[in-house]
DRENLUMMI-446088 format. One record per residue (C-alpha): residue in one letter; y, x, z. Coordinates in steps of 0.5 Angstrom, whole numbers, padded with zeros to 4 digits, always signed. Layout:
BEGIN
aYXZ;...
//
This chain:
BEGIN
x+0009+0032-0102;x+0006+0038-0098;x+0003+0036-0091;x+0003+0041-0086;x-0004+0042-0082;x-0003+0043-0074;x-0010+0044-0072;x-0012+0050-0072;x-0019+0049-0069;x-0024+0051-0074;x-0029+0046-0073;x-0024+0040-0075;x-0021+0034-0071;x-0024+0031-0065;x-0026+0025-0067;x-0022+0020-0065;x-0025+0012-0066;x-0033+0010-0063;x-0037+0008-0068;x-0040+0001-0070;x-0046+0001-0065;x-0042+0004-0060;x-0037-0001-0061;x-0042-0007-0061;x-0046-0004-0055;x-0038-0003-0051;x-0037-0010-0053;x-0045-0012-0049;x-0043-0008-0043;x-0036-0011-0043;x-0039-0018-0043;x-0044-0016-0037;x-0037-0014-0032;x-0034-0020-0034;x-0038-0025-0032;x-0038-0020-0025;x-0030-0021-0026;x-0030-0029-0027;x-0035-0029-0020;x-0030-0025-0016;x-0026-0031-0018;x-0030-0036-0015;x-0033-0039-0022;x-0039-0043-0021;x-0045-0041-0025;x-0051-0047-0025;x-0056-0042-0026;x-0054-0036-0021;x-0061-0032-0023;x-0060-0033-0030;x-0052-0030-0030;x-0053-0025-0026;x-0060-0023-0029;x-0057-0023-0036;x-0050-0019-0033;x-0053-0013-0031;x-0058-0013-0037;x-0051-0013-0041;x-0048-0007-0037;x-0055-0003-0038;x-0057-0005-0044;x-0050-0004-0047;x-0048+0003-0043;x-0056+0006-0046;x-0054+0003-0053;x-0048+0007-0053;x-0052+0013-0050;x-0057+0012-0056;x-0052+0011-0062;x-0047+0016-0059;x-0053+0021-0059;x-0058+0019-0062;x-0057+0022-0070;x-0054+0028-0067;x-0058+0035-0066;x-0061+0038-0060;x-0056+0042-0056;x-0048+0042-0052;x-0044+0035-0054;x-0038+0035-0050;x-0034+0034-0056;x-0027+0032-0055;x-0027+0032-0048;x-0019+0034-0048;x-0018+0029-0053;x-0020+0023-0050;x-0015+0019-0045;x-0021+0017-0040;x-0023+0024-0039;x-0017+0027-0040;x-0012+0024-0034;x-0010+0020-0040;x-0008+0012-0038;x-0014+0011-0038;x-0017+0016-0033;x-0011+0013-0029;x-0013+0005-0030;x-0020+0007-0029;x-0019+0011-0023;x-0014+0006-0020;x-0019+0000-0021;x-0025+0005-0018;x-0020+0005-0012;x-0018-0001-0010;x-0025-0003-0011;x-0027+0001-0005;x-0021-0001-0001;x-0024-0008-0002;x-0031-0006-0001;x-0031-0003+0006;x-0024-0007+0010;x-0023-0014+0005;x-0031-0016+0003;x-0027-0023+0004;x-0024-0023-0002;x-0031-0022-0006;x-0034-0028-0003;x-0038-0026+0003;x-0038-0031+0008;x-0040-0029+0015;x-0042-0036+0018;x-0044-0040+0011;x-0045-0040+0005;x-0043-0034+0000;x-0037-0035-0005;x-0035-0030-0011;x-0038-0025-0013;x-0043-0024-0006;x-0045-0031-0009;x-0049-0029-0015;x-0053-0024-0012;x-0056-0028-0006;x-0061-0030-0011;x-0063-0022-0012;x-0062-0021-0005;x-0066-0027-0003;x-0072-0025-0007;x-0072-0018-0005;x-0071-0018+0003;x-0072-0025+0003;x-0063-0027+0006;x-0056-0028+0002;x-0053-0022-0001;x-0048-0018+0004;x-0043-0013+0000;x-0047-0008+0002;x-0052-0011-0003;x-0048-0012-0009;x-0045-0005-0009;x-0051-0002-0007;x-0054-0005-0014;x-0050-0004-0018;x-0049+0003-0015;x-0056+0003-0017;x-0056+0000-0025;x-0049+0005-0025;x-0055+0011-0024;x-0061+0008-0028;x-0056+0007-0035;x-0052+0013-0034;x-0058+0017-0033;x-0062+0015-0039;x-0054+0017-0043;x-0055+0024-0038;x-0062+0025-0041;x-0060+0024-0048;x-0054+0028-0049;x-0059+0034-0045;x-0065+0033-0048;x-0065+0039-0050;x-0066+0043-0043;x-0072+0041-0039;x-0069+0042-0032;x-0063+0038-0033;x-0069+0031-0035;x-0073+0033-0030;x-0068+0033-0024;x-0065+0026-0028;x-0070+0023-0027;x-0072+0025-0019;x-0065+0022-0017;x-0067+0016-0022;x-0073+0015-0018;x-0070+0017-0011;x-0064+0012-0012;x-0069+0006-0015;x-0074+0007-0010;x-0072+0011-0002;x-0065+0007-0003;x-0065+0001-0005;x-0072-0003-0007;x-0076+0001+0000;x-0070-0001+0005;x-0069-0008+0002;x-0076-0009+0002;x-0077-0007+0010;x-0072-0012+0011;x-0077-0017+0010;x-0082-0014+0016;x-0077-0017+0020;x-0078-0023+0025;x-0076-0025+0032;x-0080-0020+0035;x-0079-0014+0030;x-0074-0010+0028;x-0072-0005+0023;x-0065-0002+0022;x-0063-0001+0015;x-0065+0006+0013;x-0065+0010+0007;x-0070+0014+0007;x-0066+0019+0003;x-0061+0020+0008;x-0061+0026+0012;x-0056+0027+0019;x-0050+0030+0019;x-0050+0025+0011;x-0053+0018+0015;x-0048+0020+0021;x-0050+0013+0025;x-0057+0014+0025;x-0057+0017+0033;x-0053+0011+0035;x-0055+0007+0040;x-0056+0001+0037;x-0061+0004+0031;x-0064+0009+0037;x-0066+0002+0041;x-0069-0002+0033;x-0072+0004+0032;x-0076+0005+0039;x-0077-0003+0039;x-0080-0003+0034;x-0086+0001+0036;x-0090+0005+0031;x-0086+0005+0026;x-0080+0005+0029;x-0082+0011+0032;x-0084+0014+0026;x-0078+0013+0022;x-0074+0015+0028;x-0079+0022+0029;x-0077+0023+0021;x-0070+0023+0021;x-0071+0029+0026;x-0076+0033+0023;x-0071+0032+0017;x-0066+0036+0020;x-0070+0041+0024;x-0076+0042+0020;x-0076+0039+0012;x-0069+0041+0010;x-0069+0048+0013;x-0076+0049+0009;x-0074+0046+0002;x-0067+0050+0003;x-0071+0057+0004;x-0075+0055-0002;x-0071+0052-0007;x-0063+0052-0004;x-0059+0046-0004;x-0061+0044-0011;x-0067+0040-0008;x-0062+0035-0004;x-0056+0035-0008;x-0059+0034-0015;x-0065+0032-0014;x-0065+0027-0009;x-0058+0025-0006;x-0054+0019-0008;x-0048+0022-0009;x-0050+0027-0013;x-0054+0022-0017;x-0047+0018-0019;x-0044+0025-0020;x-0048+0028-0025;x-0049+0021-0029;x-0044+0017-0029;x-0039+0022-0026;x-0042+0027-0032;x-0035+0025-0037;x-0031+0028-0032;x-0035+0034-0029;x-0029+0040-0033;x-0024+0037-0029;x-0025+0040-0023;x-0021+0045-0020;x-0023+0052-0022;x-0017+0056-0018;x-0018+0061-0013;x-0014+0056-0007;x-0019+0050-0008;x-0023+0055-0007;x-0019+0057+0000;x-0019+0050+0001;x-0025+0048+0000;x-0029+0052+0005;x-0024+0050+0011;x-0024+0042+0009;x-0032+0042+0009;x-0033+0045+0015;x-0027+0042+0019;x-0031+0036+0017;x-0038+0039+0019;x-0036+0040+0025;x-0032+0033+0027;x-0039+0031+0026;x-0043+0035+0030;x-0037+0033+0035;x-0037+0026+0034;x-0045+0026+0034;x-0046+0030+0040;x-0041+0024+0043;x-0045+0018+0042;x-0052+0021+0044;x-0048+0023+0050;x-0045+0017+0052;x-0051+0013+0052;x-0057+0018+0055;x-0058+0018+0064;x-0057+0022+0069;x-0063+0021+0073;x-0067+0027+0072;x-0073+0024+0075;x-0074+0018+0071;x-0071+0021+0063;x-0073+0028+0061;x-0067+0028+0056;x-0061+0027+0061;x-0054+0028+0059;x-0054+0036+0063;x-0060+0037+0058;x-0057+0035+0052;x-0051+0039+0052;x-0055+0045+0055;x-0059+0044+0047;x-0055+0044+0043;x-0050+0050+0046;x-0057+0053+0047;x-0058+0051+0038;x-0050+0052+0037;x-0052+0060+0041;x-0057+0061+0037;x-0055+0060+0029;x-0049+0063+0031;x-0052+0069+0034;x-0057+0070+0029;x-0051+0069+0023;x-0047+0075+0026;x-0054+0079+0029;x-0057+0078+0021;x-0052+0077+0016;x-0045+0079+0019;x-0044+0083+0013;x-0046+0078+0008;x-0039+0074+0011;x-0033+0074+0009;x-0027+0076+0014;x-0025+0069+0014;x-0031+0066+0015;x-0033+0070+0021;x-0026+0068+0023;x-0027+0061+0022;x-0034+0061+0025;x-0032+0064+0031;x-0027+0059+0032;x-0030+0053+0032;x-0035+0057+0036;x-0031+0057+0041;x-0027+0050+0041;x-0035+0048+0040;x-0037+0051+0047;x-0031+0051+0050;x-0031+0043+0050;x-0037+0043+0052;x-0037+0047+0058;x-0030+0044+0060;x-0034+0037+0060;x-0040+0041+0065;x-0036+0044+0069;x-0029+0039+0070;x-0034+0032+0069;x-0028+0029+0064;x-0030+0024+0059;x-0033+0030+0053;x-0029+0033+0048;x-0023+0029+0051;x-0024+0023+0047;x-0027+0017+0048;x-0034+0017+0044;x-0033+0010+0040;x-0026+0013+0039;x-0030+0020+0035;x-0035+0015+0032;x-0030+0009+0029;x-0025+0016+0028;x-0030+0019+0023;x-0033+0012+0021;x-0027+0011+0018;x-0024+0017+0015;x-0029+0021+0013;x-0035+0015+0011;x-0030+0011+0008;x-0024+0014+0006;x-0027+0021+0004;x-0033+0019+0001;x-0032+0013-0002;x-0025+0012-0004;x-0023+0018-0005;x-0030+0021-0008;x-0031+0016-0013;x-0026+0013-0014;x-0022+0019-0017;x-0027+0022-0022;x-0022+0021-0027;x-0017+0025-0024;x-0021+0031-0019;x-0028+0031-0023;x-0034+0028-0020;x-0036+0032-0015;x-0029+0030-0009;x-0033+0029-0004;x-0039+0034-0005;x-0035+0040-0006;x-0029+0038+0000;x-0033+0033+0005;x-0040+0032+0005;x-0042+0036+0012;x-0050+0035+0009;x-0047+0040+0003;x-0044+0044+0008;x-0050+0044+0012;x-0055+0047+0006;x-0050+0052+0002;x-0050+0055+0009;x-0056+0057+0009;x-0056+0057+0002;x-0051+0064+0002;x-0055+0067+0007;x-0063+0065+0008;x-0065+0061+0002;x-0069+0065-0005;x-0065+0061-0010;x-0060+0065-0014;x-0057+0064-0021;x-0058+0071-0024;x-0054+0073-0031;x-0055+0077-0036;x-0048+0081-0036;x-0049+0085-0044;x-0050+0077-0048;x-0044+0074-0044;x-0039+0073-0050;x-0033+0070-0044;x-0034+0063-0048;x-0032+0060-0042;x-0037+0053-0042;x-0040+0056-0035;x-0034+0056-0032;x-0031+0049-0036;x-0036+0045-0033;x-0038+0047-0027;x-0037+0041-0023;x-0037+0044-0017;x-0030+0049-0018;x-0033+0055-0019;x-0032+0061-0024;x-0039+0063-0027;x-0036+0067-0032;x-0033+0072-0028;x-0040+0074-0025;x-0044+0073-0031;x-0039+0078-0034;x-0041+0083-0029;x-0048+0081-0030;x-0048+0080-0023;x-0052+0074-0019;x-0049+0067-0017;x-0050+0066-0009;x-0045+0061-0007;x-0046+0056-0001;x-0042+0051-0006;x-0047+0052-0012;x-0052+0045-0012;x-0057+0048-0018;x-0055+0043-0023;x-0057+0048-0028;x-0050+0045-0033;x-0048+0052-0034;x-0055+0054-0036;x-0055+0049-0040;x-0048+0049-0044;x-0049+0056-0045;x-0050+0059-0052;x-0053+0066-0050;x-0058+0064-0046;x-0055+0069-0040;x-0055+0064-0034;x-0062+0063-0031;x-0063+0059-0025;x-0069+0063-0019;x-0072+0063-0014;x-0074+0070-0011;x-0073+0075-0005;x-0068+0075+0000;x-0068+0082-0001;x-0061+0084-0005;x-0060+0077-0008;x-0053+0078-0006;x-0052+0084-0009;x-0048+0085-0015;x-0052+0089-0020;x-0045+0090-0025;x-0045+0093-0032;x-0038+0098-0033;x-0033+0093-0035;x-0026+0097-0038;x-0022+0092-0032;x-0026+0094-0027;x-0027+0102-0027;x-0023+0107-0030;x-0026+0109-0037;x-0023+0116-0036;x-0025+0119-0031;x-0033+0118-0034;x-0029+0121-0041;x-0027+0127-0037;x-0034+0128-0034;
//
């Protein structure tokens, strides 16, 4: 009997099943997460120390041991395979499973820790249990949620990215970058500030801080109650008080001018840390049409502006008015910042009017002027500022910005919108340095238009929704305030046309386009 080949790709099936060492080492991993499962059910283990040691080994252990048999005997070079064919990467059920148990788990995480065992007056239960004794021995207290999230949010990185490492190991950026949020993520975000924790006494106290974390990305870090630690913490309260200033008007500008946003976004972030390694399965899912892309930009700076507005509320609400004992009163806050809102407005249109698109200007015009109007409306007039309630704009954007955006929406739906939700739509961070990466930073993606063969990996898996090819087809370079320098699309590129640069100001954003017969009419150069 005859049988009828439906497959018409060249290369074969997709492979279908794991091997046997990928099975054994998914079997050790799904150990680890049961023994976190059955502590969420109040499962008493004698030996928390021993359990918990031997859980988080077990994920690790298994998720590198998949990493190493699923790639450890094959060539150097792009290994996506299948990536359509496969449920979880796909917006299968198991993209849905995965996606939905993300979600619930951030639900719970930031409104009901209850349910994870986190007793505020007592001793913990659950899940929140297991980790005390790691918690008690890094900073010297029980667990909370934040605790137990944020290692395994840390574990997540590590493992993951020693898979990310070992499926790019053949491109040099991609290992060193991986490496740079490994460190950043084990070392700033989570043993550094635990371990601060430990300086603290009844006469001193320092907030938690992540020294990664930059304003507008750390929103809360000019509250009250983190200014008042800070300053009571004397010198080095006040350092770090210092530095998270100096990060927003001195290191971030320099580090953007000379390297673009890549520096944060996939060198340093935590964010962008679990978006490219765990996230990595997912990156092809992005959105690639030219309405996200609309959307994308009206959303983000939505977002930046709200958190210019609900930052500038909170400071104001706490500063005083007697000039004579404060030199930083209210009057002068406010003259500051429409003084700083002035001049990058001013400098923008003055400078680089030509380099923005007419709904840009228009958009940066109007937010201008809703910006100043609310401020001198407050000035002159005396009402409450910006017509809400400070505690109302900070508690507003706690909630659906830091919360429901970042960390429900963000993660919890890689499986279905791709890896970086949150970075490419919400983060007013990321807003803050593709602003100055499109128009005053050096680095661009520069192409080789004539080795282009249209093959479309760039543009697949581009995390960030863009369309690479259509400018490595015409040769033109890459300067998009969206683009986070993750080098994939150098990196899956078979011709070598993609080349991440830093170089002048001077026609960065000018197209150098080769003839493409769509573009121009042959004709006429025919006829000539």
């Amino acid at each position: 009997m005859s049988t009828v080949q439906r497959n018409m790709s060249l290369t074969g099936e997709p492979p279908k099943t794991i091997n046997t060492q990928q099975k054994l080492a998914s079997a050790i991993g799904l150990i680890g997460l049961a023994v976190l499962f059955l502590a969420l059910f109040n499962i008493n283990f004698p030996n928390k120390t021993l359990w918990l040691t031997a859980s988080l080994i077990a994920i690790g252990g298994g998720t590198v041991w998949f990493s190493i048999a699923a790639y450890g005997n094959k060539h150097e070079g792009i290994k996506n395979d299948g990536v359509y064919f496969k449920s979880l990467t796909s917006k299968g059920f198991w993209a849905w499973v995965l996606g939905i148990t993300l979600t619930l788990y951030y639900v719970v995480l930031y409104w009901f820790p209850q349910y994870l065992g986190l007793v505020q007056d007592g001793e913990n239960k659950g899940l929140v249990a297991l980790f005390d004794p790691l918690s008690k021995f890094l900073n010297g207290g029980p667990a909370s949620q934040w605790f137990v999230y944020g290692t395994l949010y840390t574990v997540a990185i590590l493992a993951f990215g020693i898979k990310f490492i070992l499926k790019y190991r053949h491109n040099k950026y991609e290992k060193l970058r991986t490496y740079s949020v490994m460190f950043f993520q084990l070392g700033f975000a989570f043993l550094i500030p635990e371990l601060m924790q430990r300086l603290n006494s009844d006469s001193f106290s320092l907030p938690y801080y992540d020294l990664k974390n930059i304003w507008p990305l750390n929103y809360y870090n000019f509250e009250q109650y983190r200014v008042d630690q800070f300053i009571s913490a004397g010198d080095i309260g006040l350092a770090l008080l210092i530095f998270g200033i100096a990060s927003i008007f001195i290191i971030t500008p320099i580090l953007t001018y000379k390297y673009g946003k890549r520096w944060y976004c996939s060198w340093v972030c935590g964010c962008g840390g679990l978006a490219e390694t765990a996230g990595d399965p997912f990156r092809h899912l992005s959105d690639k049409r030219q309405i996200a892309w609309k959307v994308e930009r009206w959303v983000i700076h939505s977002v930046l502006v709200f958190v210019v507005l609900m930052t500038t509320a909170v400071v104001h609400s706490y500063l005083g008015d007697d000039s004579s004992k404060y030199w930083l009163t209210k009057v002068v806050f406010l003259i500051s910042v429409a003084v700083i809102l002035t001049a990058v407005f001013a400098g923008t249109f003055i400078f680089k009017r030509e380099e923005l698109q007419k709904d840009a200007r228009y958009g940066a015009i109007g937010y201008f002027v809703i910006i100043i109007s609310l401020i001198g409306f407050h000035y002159f007039s005396g009402k409450t500022l910006f017509l809400f309630e400070a505690e109302t704009l900070r508690q507003s954007y706690g909630f659906l910005i830091g919360a429901v955006f970042s960390g429900v929406i963000g993660v919890g739906f890689y499986p279905i919108f791709g890896s970086r939700v949150w970075c490419r739509f919400g983060c007013p961070m990321a807003a803050i340095l593709g602003f100055q990466q499109r128009l005053f930073s050096r680095f661009r993606i520069t192409t080789n238009g004539g080795q282009c063969i249209s093959c479309g990996n760039c543009s697949t898996y581009c995390e960030m929704g863009i369309d690479v090819r259509a400018y490595a087809q015409k040769g033109e370079n890459i300067v998009r305030s969206s683009c986070v320098g993750c080098g994939i699309c150098s990196a899956v590129c078979p011709r070598g046309v993609l080349k991440l640069e830093n170089g002048p100001l001077e026609k960065r954003i000018d197209s150098n386009e080769i003839l493409l017969g769509n573009d121009v009419d042959l004709m006429k150069y025919v006829n000539n």
